[in-house]
N, C-alpha and C positions, 0 to 999 in steps of 0.2 A: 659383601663380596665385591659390588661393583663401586663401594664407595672405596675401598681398601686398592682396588686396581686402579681409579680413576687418582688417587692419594701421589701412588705409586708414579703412574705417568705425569701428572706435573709435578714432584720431584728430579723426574729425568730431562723434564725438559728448562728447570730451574738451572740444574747444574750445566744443561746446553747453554743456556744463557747466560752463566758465570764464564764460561770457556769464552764464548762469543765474543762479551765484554774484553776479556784479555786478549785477542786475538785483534781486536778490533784496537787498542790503545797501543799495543807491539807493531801494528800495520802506521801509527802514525807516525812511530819511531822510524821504522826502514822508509815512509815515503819521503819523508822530511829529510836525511841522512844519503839517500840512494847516489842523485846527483853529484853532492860534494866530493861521495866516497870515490865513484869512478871517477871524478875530473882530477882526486888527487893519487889516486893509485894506493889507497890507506889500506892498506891488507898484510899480515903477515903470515907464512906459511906454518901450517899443522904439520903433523907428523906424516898424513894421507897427502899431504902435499896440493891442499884445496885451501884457498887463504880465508883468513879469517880477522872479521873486522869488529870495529865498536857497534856498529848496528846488530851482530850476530848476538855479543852478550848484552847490551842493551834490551835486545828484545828476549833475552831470555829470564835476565832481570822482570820486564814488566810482566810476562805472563801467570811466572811465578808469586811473583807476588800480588798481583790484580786475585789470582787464585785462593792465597791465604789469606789474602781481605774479605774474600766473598765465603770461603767455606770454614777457613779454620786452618792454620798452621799444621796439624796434629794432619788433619785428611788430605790433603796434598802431596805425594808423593811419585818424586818424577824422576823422569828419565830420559836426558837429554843429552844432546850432541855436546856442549860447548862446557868446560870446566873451572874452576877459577884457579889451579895451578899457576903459580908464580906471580898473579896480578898483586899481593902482597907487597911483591920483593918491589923496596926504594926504586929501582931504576923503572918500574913499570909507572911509575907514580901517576906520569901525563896521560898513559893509556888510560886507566882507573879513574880519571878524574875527568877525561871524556865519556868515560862509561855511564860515570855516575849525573853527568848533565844529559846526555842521553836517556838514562834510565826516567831519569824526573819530568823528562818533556812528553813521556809517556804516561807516568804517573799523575799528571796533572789533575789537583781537585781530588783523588782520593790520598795519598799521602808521599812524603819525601824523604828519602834514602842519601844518609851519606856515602862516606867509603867501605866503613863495615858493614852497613845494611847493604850493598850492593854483594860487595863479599859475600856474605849471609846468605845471599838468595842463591847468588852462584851454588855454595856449596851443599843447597837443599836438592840441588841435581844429581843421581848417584849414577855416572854414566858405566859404572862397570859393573853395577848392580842386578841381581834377578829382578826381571819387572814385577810377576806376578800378578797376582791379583788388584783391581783396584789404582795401580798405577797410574798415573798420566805419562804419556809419551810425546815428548815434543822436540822439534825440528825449529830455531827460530827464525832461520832463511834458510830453506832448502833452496838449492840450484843458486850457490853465490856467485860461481862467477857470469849467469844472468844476472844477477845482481850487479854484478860491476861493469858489465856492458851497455848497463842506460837502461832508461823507462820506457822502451819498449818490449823491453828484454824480460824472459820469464822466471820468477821468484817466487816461491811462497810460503807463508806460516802454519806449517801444519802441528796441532792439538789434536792428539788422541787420548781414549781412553778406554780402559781395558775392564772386559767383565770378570765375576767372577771363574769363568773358564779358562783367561788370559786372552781373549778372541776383542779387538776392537769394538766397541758400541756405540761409541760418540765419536765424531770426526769434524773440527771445524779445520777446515784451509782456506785462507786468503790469502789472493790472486790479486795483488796488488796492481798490476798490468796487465795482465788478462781483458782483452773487448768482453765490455757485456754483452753485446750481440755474438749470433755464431760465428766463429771463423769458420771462414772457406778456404783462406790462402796460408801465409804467415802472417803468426799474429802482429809481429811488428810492422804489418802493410795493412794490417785491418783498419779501417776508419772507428771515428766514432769514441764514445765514451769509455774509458779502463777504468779495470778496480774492480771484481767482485770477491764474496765471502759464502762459502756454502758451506752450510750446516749437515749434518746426516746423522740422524740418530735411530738407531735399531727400534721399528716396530711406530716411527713416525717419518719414515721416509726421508727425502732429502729437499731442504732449500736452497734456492742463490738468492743472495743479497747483496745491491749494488751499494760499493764501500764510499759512501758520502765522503763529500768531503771536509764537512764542520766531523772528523773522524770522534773528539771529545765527547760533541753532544751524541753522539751515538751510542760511544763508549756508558755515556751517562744513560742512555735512555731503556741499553741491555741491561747496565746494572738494575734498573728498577723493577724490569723481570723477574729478576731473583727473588725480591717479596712479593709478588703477586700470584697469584693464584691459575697462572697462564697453563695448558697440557696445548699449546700447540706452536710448532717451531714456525707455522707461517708469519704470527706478531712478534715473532720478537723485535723487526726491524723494517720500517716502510719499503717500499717495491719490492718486496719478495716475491716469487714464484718460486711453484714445487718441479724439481726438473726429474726425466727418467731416463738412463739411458737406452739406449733405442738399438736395438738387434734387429739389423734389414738380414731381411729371409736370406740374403743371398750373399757366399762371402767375396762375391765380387765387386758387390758394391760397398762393402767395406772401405772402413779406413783406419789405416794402420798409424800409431804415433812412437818415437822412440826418444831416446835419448840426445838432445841437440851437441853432446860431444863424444866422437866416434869412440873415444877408449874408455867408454864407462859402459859399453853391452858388446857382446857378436854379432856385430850387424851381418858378417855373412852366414850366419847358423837363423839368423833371423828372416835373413831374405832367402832362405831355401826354404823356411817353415811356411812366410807369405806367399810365395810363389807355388808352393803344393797347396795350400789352400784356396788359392785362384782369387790371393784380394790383391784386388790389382792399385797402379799408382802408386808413387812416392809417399813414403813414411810421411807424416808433419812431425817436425822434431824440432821439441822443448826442451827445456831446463826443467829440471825439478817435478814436485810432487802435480804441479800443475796438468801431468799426461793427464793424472785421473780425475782431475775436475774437467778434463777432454769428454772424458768416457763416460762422465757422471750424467753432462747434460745431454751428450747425444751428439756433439760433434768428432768424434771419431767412434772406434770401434773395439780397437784391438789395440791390447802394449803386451811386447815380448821384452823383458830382460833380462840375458843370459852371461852375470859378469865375467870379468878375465880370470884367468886361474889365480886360485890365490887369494881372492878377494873374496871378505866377507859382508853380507848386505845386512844392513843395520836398521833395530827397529821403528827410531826414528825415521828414518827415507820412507816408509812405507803405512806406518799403522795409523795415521792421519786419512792419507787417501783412500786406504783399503776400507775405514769405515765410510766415505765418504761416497765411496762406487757401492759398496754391499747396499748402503740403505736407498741408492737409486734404483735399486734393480740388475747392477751387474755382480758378476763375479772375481774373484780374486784368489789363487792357489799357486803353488806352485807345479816346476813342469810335468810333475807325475801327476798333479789335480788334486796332489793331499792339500789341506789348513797352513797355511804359513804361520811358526810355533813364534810364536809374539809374546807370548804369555811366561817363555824360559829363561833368557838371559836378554842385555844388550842386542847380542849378534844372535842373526837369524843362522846359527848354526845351520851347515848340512845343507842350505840353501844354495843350488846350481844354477837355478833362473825362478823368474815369475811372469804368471803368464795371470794379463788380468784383461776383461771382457765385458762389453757390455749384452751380454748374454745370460739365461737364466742357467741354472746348474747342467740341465741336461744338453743345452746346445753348445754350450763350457764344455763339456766333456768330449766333444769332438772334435773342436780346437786339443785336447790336449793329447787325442789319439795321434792328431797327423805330427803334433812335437814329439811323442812318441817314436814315431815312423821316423822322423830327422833323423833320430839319435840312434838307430838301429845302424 
């Protein structure tokens, strides 16, 4: 029994490691690419009217396929933001052919993708698909236009995976600018060394790991995880620490993080919920999935996000971090306190806001009274 459980947990943390690996070779794609991208303006707009660049399907290329290298073609199955619609068509030709020298500088040393193999990979993504069971869910720049306002600006890689319940279990996200030290102020005024990667896996807690800069040998060093015999997410990568996040008794001393562009939450349905709560001070507001690597380590407390009408939040923005906070000790629900249904489609159908904490269930449930009381 305890060889079959012990079997069981370094398989989970093998497949952490296969993720890691991918997360970590896609991170040398957007760091390598970041600067260029903002100095040129290289973006063209989606449908959602958020632009999108060769670093976005590049690194969605390498995840995916760093993935079917390490697991198997057949068991990979994902669900991501970015699609290969029309990159085909002759006129895309030059996009496709940056993609694909992108793709490859991620791929480095484990293998190389022309145009159809990049194709290929695109199209193993089923973004309108039920996730279900087993999925991976991946984001391959959340918060872009952080991304195209420079490296101080906050971006990240979020890889989720989904259990047999539909409920995230694995979460790596890297924070490619993110201080490894805490922030106190704005991160782009933090001093000091950028770049972390944290791991969360259900029932081994969570890591950060500072994202080297030889990013290859690292890539390399995760893949070798995958054969070995590892059940602990603190080796898979040098300087790790296990982070928690941290619920101060009092929600005055709280700290709140939101959205760093006003028309992607209600900030004013948010600042009457903070203010009946009595957490006092200015939101810090980021980009992207990075709030909850906030909330993960303990530098803030609380993320409220209440979209526009109309808008549906998508399982990619979410199911990276939400494992990423659950296996530090916080919580994650929507504004009634039920499971955010990750497990159904794409879109977080039915979803009106998210209210995520670093609090354990029960002091979670209090935060969700007073949103409650907002909304009466």
């Amino acid at each position: 029994m305890a060889s079959a459980a012990r079997s069981a947990s370094t398989a989970s943390v093998r497949v952490a490691a296969s993720a890691l690996q991918a997360v970590l070779r896609a991170s040398k794609v957007t760091t390598s690419l970041q600067a260029s991208i903002a100095r040129a303006g290289a973006a063209s707009s989606k449908a959602d009217a958020s632009p999108v660049t060769v670093a976005d399907f590049a690194s969605e290329v390498v995840v995916i396929s760093t993935l079917q290298a390490a697991l198997g073609a057949s068991e990979v199955r994902m669900v991501s933001e970015e699609a290969a619609d029309g990159l085909a068509d002759p006129s895309k030709a030059a996009t496709l052919s940056a993609i694909v020298e992108a793709s490859n500088m991620g791929l480095e040393g484990l293998l190389e993708l022309g145009p159809e193999g990049v194709i290929e990979a695109l199209r193993a993504a089923h973004r309108s698909s039920t996730t279900g069971v087993g999925a991976w869910v991946l984001d391959p720049i959340d918060g872009t236009k952080g991304f195209l306002r420079g490296p101080k600006h906050q971006y990240a890689i979020g890889l989720g995976l989904l259990d047999e319940a539909g409920d995230p279990s694995l979460g790596v996200l890297a924070c490619p600018n993110l201080p490894q030290a805490a922030v106190i102020g704005d991160p782009a005024d933090t001093p000091g060394a950028r770049g972390v990667v944290l791991v969360g896996l259900r029932g081994h807690g969570c890591w950060q790991f500072p994202i080297p800069e030889d990013l290859a040998r690292s890539a390399a060093a995760a893949a070798a995880l995958v054969d070995s015999a590892a059940d602990s997410l603190g080796g898979l990568l040098p300087g790790g620490r296990r982070v928690e996040s941290q619920s101060r008794a009092r929600p005055s001393s709280w700290r709140a993080c939101e959205s760093y562009e006003a028309g992607h939450s209600n900030r004013t349905r948010s600042s009457d919920i903070l203010e009946r709560a009595a957490v006092g001070g200015e939101p810090l507001r980021v980009d992207s999935m990075v709030k909850y690597a906030l909330l993960a380590r303990g530098d803030a407390h609380l993320y409220l996000r209440f979209p526009q009408a109309g808008y549906e939040e998508k399982v990619w923005d979410h199911a990276a971090g939400a494992a990423v906070l659950q296996a530090a000790g916080g919580t994650v629900t929507d504004e009634l306190g039920g499971a955010l249904p990750f497990g159904k489609s794409a879109l977080l159908s039915g979803v009106t806001g998210i209210v995520a904490s670093a609090c354990r269930p029960d002091a979670h449930a209090t935060i969700i009274e007073i949103v409650k009381q907002c909304s009466e």
